[in-house]
N, C-alpha and C positions, 0 to 999 in steps of 0.2 A: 242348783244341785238338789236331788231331790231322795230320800234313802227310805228302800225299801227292806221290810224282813217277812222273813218267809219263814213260813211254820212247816216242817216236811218230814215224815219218817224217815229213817235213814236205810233206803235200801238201795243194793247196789246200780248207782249212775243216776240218781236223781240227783244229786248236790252236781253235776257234769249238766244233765240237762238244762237245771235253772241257770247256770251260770252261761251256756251256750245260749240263751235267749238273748242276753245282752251281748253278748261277743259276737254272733251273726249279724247285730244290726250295726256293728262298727262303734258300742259305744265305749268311752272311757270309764273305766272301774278303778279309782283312787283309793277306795275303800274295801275291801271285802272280809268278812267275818263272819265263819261258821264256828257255832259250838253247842254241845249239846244243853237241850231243855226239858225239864221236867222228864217224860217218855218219849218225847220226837226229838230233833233237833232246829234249830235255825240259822239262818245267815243273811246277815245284815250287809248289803251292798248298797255303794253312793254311787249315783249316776246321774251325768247331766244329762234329761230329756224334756219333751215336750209332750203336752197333753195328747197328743196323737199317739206317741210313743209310750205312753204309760198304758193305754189302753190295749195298745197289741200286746205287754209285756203283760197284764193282768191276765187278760184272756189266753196269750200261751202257757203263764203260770199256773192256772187253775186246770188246763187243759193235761198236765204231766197229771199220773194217778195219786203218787205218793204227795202233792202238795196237799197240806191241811187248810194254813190261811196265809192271806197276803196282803200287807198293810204299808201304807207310805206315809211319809212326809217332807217338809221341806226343810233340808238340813240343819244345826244350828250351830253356829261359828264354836261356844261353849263344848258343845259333844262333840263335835269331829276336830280335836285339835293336830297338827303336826304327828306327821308318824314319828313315833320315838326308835332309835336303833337299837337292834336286836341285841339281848342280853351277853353279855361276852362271855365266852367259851374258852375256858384255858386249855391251853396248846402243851400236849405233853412234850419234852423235848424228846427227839429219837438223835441218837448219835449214826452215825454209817458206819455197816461194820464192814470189815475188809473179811 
C-alpha cells in the first residue's frame, strides 16, 4: 500500500478529477480523505500500486491545473488503523399520524 496527498485548490471538479485518476485505472481506494489546508485543500488516498502505476498517477496529477503538489509514501500500519464507525445520529421518534 502505498498513500499519496495531494496539495490542490479547491475549485470546481478538481477533488473529481484526482480521484478519477485512480478510479479509471481500476484501483482500490481503502482510504480517502479530503480536508481543508492552510488556503488550498488536500486529500490523502491509499492505493495499492506499483511503480509503473505511480508514475502515470504523478504525471496525470500534475497534469490537472489546480494541483499544487503531490507526495507519497509507503503506508504505515500505526497511521492507517481500522476504520472506525460513523458517529451515531440520534433518530428522532416520529409517530404516524392518521
Amino acid at each position: 500500500m502505498q498513500v499519496f496527498q495531494i496539495r490542490y485548490r479547491n475549485t470546481q471538479g478538481t477533488l473529481m478529477r484526482i480521484l478519477n485518476a485512480a478510479s479509471r485505472r481500476a484501483l482500490d481506494m481503502p482510504s480517502v480523505h479530503a480536508d481543508a489546508f492552510e488556503n488550498d485543500h488536500v486529500v490523502t488516498l491509499e492505493l495499492d500500486v506499483n511503480p509503473k502505476q505511480v508514475g502515470q498517477l504523478y504525471r496525470e496529477w500534475y497534469a490537472i491545473v489546480d494541483v499544487i503538489h503531490v507526495r507519497s509514501g509507503a503506508a504505515q500500519a500505526s497511521e492507517w488503523s481500522p476504520n472506525h464507525p460513523p458517529a451515531r445520529v440520534p433518530m428522532e421518534r416520529h409517530e404516524a399520524r392518521a
